[in-house]
BADREN-599438 format. One record per residue: x, y, z of N, C-alpha, C, O, CB in turn. Coordinates in nm, 4 decimals, padded with zeros to 6 digits. Glycine has a CB too. Layout:
BEGIN
+----------+----------+----------+----------+----------+----------+----------+----------+----------+----------+----------+----------+----------+----------+----------+
|   n.east |  n.north |     n.up |  ca.east | ca.north |    ca.up |   c.east |  c.north |     c.up |   o.east |  o.north |     o.up |  cb.east | cb.north |    cb.up |
+----------+----------+----------+----------+----------+----------+----------+----------+----------+----------+----------+----------+----------+----------+----------+
|        X |        Y |        Z |        X |        Y |        Z |        X |        Y |        Z |        X |        Y |        Z |        X |        Y |        Z |
...
+----------+----------+----------+----------+----------+----------+----------+----------+----------+----------+----------+----------+----------+----------+----------+
END
This chain:
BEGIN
+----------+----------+----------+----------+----------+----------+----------+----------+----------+----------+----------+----------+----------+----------+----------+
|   n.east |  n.north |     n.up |  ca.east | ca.north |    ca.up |   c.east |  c.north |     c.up |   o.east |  o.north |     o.up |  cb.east | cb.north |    cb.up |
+----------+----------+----------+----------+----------+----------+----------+----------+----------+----------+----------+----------+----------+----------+----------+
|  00.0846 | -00.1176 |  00.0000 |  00.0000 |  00.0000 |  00.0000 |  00.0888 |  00.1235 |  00.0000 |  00.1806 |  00.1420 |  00.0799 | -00.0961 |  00.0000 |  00.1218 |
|  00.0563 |  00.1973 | -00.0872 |  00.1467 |  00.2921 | -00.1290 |  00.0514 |  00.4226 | -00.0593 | -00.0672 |  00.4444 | -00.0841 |  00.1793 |  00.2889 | -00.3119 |
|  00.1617 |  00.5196 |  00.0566 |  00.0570 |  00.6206 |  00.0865 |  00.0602 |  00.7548 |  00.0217 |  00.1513 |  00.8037 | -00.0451 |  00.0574 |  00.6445 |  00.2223 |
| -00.0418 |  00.7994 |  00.0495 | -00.0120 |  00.9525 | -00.0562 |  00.0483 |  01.0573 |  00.0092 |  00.0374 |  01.0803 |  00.1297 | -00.1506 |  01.0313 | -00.1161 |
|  00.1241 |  01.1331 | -00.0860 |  00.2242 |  01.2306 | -00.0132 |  00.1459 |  01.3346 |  00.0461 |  00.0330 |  01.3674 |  00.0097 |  00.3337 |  01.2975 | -00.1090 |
|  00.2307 |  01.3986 |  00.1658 |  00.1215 |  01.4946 |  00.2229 |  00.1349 |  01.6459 |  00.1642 |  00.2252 |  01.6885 |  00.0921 |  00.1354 |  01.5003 |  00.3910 |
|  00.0227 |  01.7152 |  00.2133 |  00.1056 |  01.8586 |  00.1779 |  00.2112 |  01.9088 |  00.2807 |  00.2504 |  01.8410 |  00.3757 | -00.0007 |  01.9843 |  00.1660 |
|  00.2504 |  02.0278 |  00.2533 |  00.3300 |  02.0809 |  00.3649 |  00.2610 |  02.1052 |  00.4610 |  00.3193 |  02.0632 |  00.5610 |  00.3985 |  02.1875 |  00.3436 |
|  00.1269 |  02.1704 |  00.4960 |  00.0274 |  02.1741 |  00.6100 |  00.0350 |  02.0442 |  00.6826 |  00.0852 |  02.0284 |  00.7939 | -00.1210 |  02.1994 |  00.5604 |
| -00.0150 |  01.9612 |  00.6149 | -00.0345 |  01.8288 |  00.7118 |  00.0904 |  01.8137 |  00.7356 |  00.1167 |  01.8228 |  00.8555 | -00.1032 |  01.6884 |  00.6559 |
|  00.2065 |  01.7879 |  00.6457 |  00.3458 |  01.7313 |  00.7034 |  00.3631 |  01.8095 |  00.8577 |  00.3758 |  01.7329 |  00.9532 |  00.4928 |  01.7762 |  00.5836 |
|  00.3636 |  01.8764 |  00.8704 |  00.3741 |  02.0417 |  00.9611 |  00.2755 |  01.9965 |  01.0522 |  00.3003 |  02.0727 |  01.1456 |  00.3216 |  02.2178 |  00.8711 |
|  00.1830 |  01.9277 |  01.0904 |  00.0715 |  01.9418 |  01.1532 |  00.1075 |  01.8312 |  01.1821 |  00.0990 |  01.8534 |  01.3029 | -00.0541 |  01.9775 |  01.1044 |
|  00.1456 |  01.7151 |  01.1778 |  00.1374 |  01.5289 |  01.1876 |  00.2945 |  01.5765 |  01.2673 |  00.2869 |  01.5402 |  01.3847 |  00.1371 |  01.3846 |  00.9819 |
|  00.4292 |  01.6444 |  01.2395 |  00.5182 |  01.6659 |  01.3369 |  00.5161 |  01.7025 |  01.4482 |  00.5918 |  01.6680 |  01.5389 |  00.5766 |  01.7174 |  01.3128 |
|  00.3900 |  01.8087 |  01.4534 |  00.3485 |  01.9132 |  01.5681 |  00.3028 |  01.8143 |  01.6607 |  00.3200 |  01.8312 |  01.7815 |  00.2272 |  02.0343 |  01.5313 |
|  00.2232 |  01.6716 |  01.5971 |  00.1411 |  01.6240 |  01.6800 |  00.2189 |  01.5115 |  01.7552 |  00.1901 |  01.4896 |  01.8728 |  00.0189 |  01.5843 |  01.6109 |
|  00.3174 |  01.4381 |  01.6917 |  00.4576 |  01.3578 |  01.7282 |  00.5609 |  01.4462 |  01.8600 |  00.6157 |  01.4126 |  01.9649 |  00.5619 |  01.3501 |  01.5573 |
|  00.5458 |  01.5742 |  01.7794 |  00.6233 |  01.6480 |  01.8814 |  00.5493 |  01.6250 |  02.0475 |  00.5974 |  01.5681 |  02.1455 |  00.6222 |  01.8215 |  01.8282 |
|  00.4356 |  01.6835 |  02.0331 |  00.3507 |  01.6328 |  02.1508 |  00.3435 |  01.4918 |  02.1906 |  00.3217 |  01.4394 |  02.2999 |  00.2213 |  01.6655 |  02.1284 |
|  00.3611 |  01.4567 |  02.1052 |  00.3292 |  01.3138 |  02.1876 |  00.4443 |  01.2569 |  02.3040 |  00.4274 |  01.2083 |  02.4158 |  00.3184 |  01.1867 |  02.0652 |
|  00.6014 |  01.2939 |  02.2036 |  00.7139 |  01.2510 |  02.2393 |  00.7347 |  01.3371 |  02.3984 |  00.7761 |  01.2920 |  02.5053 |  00.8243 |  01.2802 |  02.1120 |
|  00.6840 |  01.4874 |  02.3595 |  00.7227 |  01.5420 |  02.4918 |  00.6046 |  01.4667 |  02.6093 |  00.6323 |  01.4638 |  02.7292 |  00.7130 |  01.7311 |  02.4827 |
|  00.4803 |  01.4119 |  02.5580 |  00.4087 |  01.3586 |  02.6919 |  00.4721 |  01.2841 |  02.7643 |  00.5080 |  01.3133 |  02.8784 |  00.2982 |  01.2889 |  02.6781 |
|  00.5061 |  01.1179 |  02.6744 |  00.6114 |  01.0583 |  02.7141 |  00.7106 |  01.0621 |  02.7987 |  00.7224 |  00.9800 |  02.8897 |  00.6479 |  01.0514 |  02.6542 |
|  00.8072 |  01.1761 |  02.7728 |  00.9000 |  01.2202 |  02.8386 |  00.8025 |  01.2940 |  02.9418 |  00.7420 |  01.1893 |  02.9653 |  01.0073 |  01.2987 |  02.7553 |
|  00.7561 |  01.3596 |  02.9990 |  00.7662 |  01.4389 |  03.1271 |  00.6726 |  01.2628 |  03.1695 |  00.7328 |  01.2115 |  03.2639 |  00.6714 |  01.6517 |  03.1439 |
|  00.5854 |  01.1978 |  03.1359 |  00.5241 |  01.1215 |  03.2506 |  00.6739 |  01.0110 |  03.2719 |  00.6544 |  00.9213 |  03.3539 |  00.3438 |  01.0302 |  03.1981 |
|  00.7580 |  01.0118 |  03.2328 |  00.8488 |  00.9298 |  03.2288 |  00.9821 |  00.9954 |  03.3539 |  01.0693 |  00.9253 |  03.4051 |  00.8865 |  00.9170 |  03.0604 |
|  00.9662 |  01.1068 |  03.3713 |  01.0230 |  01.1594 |  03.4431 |  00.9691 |  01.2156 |  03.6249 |  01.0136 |  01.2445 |  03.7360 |  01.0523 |  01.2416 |  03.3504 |
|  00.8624 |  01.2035 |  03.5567 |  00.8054 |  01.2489 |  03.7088 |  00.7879 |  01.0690 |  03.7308 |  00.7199 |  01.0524 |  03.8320 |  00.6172 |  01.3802 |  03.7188 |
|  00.8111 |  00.9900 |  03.6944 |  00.7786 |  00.8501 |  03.7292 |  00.9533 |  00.8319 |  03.8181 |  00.9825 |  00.7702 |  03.9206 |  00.7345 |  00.7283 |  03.5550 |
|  01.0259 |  00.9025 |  03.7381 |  01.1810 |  00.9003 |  03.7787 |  01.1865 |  00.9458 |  03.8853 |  01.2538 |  00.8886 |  03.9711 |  01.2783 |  00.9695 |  03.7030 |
|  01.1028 |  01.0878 |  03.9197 |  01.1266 |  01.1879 |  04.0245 |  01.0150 |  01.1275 |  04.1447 |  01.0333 |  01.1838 |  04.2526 |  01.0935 |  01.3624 |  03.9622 |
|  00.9209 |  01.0405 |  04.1467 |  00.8526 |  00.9969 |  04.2250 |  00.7846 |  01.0633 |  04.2366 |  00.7413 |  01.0597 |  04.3518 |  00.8838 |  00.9625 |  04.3070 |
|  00.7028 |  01.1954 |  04.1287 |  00.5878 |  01.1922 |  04.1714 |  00.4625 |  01.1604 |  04.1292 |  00.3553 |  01.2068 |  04.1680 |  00.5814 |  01.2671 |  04.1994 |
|  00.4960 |  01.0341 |  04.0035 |  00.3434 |  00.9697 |  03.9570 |  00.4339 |  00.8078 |  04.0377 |  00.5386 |  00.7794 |  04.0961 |  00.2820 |  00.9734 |  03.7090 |
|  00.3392 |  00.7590 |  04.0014 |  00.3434 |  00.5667 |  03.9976 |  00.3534 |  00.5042 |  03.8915 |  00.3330 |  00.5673 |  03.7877 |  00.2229 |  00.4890 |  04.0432 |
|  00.3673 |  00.4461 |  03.8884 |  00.3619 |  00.3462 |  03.7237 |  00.2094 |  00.2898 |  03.7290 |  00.1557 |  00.2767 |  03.6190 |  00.4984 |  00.1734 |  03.7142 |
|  00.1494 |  00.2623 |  03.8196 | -00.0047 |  00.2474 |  03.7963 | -00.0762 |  00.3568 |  03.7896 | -00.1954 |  00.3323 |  03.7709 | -00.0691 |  00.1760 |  03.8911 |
| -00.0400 |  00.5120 |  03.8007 | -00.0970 |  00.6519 |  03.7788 | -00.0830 |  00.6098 |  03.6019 | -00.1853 |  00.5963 |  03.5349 |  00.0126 |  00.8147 |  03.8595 |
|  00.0171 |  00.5971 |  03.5580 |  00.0778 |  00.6327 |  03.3958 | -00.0110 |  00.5175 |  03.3474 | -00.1037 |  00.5431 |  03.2705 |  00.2792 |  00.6141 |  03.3521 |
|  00.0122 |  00.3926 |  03.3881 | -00.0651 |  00.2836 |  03.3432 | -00.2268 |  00.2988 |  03.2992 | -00.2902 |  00.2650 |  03.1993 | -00.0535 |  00.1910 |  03.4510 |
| -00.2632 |  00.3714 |  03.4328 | -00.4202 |  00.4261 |  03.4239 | -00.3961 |  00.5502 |  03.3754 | -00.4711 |  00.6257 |  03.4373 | -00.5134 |  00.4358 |  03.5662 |
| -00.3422 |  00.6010 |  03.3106 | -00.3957 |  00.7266 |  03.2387 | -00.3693 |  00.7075 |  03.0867 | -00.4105 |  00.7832 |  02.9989 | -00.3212 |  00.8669 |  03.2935 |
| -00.3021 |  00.6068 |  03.0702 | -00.3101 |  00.5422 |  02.9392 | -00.4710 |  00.5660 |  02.8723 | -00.4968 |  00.6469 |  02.7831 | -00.2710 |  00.3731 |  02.9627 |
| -00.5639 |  00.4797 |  02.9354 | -00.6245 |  00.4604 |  02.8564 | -00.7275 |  00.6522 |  02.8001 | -00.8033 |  00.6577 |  02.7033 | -00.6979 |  00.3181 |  02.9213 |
| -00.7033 |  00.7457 |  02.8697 | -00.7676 |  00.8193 |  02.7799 | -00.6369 |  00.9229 |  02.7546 | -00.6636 |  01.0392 |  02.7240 | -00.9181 |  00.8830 |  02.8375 |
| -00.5179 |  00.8882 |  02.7651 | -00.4283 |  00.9269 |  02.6878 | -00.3414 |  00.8887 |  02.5542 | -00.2411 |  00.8182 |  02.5650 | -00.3772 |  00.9388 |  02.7556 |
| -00.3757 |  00.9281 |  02.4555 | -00.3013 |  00.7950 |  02.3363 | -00.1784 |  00.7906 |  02.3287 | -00.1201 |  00.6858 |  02.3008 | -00.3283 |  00.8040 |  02.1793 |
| -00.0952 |  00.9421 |  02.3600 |  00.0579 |  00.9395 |  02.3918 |  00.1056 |  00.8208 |  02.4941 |  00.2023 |  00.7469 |  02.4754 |  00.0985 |  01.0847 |  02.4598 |
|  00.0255 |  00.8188 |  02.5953 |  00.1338 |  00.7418 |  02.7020 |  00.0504 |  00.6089 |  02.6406 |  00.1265 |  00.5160 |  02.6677 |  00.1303 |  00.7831 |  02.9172 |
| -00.0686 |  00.5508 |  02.5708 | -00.0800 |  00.4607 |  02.5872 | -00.0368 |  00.3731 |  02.4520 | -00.0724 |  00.2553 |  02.4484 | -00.1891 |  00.4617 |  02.6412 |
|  00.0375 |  00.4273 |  02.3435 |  00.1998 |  00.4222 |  02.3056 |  00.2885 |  00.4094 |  02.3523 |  00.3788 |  00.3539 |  02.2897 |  00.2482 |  00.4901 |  02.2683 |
|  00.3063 |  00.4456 |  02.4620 |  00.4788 |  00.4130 |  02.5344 |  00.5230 |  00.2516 |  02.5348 |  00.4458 |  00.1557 |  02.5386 |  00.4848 |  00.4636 |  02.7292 |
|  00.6338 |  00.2494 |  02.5311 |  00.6375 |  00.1081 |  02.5141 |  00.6299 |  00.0753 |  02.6444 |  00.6265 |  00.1751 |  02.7164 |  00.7544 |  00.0476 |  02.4411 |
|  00.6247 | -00.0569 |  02.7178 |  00.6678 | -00.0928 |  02.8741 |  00.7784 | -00.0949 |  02.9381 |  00.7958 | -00.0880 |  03.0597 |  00.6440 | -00.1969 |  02.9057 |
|  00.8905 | -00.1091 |  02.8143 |  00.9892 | -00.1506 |  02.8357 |  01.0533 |  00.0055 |  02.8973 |  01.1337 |  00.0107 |  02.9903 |  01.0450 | -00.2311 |  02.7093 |
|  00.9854 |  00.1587 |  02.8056 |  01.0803 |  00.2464 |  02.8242 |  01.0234 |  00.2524 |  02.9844 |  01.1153 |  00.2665 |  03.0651 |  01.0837 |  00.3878 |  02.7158 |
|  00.8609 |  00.2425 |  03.0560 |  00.8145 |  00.2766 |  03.1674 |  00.9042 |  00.2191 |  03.2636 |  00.9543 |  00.2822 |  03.3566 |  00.6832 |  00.2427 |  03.1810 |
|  00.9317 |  00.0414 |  03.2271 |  01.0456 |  00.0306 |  03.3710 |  01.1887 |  00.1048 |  03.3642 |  01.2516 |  00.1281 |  03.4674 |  01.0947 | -00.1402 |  03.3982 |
|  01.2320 |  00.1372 |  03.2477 |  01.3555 |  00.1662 |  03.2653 |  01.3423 |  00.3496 |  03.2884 |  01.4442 |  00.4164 |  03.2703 |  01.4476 |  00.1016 |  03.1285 |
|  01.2371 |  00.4051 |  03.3207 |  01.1949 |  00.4995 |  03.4006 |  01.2408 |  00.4806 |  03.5453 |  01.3247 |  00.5455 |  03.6077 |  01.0577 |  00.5063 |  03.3884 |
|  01.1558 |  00.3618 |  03.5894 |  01.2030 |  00.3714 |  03.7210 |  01.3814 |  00.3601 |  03.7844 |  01.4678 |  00.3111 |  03.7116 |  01.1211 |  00.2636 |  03.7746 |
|  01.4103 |  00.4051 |  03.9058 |  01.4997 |  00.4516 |  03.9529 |  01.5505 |  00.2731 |  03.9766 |  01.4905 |  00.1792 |  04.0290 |  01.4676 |  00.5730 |  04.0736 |
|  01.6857 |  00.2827 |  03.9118 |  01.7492 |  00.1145 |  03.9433 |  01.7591 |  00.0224 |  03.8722 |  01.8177 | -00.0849 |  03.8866 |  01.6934 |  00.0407 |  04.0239 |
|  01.6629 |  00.0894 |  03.7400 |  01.6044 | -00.0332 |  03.6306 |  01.6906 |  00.0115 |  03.5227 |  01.6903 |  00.1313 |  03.4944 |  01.4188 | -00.0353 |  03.5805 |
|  01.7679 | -00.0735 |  03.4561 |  01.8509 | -00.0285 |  03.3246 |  01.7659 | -00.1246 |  03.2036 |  01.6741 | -00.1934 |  03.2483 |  02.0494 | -00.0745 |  03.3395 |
|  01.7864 | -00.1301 |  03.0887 |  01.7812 | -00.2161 |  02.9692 |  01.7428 | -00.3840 |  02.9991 |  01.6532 | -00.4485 |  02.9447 |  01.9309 | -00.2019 |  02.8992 |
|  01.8420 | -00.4319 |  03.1047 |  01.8742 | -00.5827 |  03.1257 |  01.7409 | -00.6146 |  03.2132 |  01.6583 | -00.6963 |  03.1725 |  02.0377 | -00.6183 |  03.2136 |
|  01.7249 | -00.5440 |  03.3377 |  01.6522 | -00.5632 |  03.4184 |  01.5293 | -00.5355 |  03.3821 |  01.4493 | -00.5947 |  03.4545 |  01.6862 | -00.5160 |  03.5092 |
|  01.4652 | -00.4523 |  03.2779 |  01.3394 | -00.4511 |  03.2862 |  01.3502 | -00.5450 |  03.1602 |  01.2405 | -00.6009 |  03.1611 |  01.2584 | -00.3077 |  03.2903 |
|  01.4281 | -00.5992 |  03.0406 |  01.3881 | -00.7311 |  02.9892 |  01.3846 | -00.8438 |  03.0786 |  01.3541 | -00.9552 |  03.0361 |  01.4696 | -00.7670 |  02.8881 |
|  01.4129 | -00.8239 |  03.1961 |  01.4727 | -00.9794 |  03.2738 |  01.2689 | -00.9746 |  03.3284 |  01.1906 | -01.0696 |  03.3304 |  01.6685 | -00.9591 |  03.4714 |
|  01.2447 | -00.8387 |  03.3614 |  01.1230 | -00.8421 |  03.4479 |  00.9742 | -00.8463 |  03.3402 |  00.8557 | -00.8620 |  03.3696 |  01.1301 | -00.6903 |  03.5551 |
|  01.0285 | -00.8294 |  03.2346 |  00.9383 | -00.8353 |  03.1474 |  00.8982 | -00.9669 |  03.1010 |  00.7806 | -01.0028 |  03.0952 |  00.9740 | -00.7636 |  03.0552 |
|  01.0175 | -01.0522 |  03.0617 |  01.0081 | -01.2152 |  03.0713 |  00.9628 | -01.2449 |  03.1776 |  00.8428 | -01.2698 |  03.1659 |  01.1265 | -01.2951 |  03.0607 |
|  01.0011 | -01.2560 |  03.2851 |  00.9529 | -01.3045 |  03.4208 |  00.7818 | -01.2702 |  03.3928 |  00.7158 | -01.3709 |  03.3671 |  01.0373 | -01.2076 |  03.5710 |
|  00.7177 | -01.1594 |  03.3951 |  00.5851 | -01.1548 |  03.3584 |  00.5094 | -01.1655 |  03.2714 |  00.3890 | -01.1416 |  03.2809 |  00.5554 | -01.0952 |  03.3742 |
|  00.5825 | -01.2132 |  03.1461 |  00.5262 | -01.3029 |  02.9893 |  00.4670 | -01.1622 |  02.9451 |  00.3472 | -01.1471 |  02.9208 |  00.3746 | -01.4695 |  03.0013 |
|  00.5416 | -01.0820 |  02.9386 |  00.4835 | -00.9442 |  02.8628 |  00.6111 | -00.9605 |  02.7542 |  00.7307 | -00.9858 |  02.7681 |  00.4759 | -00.7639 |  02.9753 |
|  00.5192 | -00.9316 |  02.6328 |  00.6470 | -00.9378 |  02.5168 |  00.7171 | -00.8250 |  02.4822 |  00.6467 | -00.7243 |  02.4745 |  00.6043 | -00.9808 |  02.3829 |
|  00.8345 | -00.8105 |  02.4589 |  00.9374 | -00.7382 |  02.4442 |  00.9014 | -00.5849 |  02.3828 |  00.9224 | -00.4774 |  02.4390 |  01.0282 | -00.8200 |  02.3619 |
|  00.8467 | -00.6057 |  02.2635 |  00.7588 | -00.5212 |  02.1652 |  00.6283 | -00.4617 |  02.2704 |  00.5923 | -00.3454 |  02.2523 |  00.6935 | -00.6339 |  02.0188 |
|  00.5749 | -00.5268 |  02.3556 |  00.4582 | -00.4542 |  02.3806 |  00.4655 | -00.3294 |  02.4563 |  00.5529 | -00.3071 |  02.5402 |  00.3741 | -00.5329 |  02.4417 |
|  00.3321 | -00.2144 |  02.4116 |  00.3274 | -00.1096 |  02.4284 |  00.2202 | -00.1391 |  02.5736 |  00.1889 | -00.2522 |  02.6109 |  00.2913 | -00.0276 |  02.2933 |
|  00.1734 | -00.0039 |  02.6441 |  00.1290 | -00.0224 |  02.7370 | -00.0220 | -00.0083 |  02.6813 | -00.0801 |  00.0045 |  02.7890 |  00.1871 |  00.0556 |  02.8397 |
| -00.0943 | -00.0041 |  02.6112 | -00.1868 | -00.0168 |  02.5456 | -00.2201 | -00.1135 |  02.5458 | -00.3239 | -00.1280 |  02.6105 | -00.1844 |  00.0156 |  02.4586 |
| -00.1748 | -00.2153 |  02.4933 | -00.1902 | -00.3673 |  02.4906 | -00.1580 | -00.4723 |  02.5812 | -00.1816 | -00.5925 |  02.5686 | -00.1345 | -00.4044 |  02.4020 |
| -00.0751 | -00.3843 |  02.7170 | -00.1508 | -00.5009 |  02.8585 | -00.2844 | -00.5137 |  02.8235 | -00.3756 | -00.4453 |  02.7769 | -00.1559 | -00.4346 |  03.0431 |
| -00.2500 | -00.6911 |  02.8856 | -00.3899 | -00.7011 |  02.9368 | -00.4321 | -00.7068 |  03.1027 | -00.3466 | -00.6915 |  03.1900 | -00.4387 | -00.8264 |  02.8739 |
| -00.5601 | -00.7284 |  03.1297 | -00.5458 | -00.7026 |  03.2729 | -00.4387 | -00.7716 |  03.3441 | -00.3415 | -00.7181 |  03.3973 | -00.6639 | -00.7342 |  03.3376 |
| -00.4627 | -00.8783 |  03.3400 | -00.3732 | -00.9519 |  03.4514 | -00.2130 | -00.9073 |  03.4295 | -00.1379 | -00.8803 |  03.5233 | -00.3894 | -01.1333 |  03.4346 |
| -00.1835 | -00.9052 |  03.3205 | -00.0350 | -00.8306 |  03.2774 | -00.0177 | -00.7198 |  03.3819 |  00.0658 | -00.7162 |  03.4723 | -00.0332 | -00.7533 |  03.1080 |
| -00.1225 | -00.6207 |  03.3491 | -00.1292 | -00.4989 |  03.3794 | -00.0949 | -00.5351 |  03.5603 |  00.0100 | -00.5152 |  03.6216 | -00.2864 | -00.4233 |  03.3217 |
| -00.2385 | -00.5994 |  03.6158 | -00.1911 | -00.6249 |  03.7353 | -00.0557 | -00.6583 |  03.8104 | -00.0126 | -00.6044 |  03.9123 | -00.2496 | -00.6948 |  03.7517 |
|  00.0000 | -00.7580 |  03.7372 |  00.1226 | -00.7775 |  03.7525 |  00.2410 | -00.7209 |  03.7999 |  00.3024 | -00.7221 |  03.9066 |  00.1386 | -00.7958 |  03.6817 |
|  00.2613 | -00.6501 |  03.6436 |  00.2946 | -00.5060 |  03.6330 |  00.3442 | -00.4346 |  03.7642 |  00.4518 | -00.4188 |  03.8220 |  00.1721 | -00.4341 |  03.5837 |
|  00.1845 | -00.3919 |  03.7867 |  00.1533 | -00.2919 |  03.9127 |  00.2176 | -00.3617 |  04.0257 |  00.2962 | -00.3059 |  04.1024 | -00.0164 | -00.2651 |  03.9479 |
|  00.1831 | -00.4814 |  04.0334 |  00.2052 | -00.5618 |  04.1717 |  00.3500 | -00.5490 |  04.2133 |  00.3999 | -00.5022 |  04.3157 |  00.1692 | -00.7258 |  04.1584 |
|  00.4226 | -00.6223 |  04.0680 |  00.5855 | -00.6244 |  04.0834 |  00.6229 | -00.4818 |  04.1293 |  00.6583 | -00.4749 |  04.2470 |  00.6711 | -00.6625 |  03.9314 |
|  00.6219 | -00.3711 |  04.0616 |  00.6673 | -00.2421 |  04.0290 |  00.6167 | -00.2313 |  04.2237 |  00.6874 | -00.1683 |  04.3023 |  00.5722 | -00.1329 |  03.8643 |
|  00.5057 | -00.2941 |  04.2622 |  00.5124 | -00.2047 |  04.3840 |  00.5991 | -00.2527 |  04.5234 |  00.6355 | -00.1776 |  04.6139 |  00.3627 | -00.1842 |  04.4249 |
|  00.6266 | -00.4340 |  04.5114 |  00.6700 | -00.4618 |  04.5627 |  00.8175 | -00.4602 |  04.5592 |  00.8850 | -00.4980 |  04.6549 |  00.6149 | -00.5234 |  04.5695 |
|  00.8638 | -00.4192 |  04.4561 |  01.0339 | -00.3720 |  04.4720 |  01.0421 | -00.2121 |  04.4223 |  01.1500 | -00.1527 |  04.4229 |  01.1546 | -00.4817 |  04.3516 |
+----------+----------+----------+----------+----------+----------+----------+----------+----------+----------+----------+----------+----------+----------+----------+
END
């Protein structure tokens, strides 16, 4: 499927809207750093946010304070969440999980 080129308006308008998205990302990703959301605040605001509920999972643990690359793939296997998945596509019990692990360490 071949898509059609945009004009300069839309090109300009579809960046503006990436731009936003990327900066949502980043600040809920940081106040997750700075302790003052949760990862089940970001989790639940996913769903009527479409920016964060794009984020991948992988970048949310390596948000938290302690978590590098290794450790949130190690914790992501451990909870059969796939590598690729975004936080959109937990499902509950994932999601629960998630929450549970993230709260108990």
């Amino acid at each position: 499927m071949v898509l059609r080129p945009l004009s300069a308006t839309e090109r300009a308008e579809a960046l503006g809207k990436a731009a936003a998205a990327r900066a949502t990302r980043a600040a809920a990703k940081e106040s997750l750093r700075n302790g003052n959301r949760s990862a089940a605040d970001i989790i639940g605001s996913a769903h009527e946010d479409d920016a964060l509920a794009r984020m991948k999972v992988s970048e949310l643990l390596e948000a938290l304070p302690g978590i590098g690359k290794v450790r949130a793939a190690a914790i992501m296997q451990q909870l059969g969440i796939a590598a690729s998945r975004r936080v959109r596509g937990l499902g509950v019990h994932q999601r629960r999980a998630l929450v549970d692990f993230i709260d108990e360490h």
